[in-house]
C-alpha positions as CSV (number, residue, x, y, z in Angstrom):
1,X,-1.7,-112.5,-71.2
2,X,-4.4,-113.8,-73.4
3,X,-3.4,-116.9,-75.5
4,X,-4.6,-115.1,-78.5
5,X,-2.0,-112.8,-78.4
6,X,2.0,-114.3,-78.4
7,X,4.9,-112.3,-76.3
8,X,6.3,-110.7,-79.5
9,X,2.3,-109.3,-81.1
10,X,0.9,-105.9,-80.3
11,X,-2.8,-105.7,-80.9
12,X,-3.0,-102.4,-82.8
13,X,-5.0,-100.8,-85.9
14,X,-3.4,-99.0,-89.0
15,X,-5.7,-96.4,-90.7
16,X,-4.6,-94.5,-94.0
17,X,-7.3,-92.3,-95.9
18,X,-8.0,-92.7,-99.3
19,X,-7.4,-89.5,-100.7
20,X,-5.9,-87.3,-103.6
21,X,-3.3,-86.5,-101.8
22,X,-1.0,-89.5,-100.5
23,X,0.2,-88.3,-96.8
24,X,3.6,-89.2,-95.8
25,X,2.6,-88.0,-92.1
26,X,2.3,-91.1,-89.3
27,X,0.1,-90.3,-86.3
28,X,0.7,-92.6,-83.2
29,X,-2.3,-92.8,-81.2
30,X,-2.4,-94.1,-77.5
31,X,-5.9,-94.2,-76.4
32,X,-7.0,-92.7,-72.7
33,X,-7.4,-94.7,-69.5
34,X,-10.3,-96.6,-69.8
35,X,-10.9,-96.9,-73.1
36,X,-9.6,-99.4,-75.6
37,X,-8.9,-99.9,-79.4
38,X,-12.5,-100.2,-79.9
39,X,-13.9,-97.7,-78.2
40,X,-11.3,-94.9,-79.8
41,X,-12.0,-96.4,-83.4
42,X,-14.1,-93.8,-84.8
43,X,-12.1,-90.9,-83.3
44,X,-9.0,-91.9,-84.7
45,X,-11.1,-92.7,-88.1
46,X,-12.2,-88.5,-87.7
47,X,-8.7,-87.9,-87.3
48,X,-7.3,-89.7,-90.1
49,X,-10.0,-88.5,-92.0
50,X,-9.6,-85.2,-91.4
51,X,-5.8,-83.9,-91.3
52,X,-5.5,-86.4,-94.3
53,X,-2.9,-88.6,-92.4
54,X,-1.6,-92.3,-91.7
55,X,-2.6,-93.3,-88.1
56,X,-1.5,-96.0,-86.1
57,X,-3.6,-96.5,-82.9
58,X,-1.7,-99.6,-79.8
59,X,-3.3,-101.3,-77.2
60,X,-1.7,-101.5,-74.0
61,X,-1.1,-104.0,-72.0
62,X,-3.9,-105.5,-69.9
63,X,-6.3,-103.4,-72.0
64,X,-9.4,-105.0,-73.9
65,X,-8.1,-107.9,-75.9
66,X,-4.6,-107.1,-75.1
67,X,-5.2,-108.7,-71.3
């Protein structure tokens, strides 16, 4: 495990959309084999976006800066 990250931290991103209408929805997003955080960014961002919902997006383990 990277030294950036200790044993108890989970790199991960939480998105919420700016919108009229305040979502009380929570969207866990695990991204596909090879890909990473990064890379799945501006999906997730669409999604969010889109269906007007909270997302959480998690790296896994030995993924990106999560290795």
């Amino acid at each position: 495990m990277s030294s950036k990250f200790k044993s108890n931290q989970i790199p991960c991103v939480y998105m919420q959309t700016y919108s009229e209408i305040d979502s009380n929805k929570l969207m866990i997003y695990y991204h596909a084999n090879g890909e990473d955080l990064l890379n799945s960014f501006n999906f997730v961002q669409a999604l969010a976006a889109y269906f007007k919902l909270k997302v959480m997006v998690i790296e896994y383990p030995g993924y990106s800066i999560y290795s």
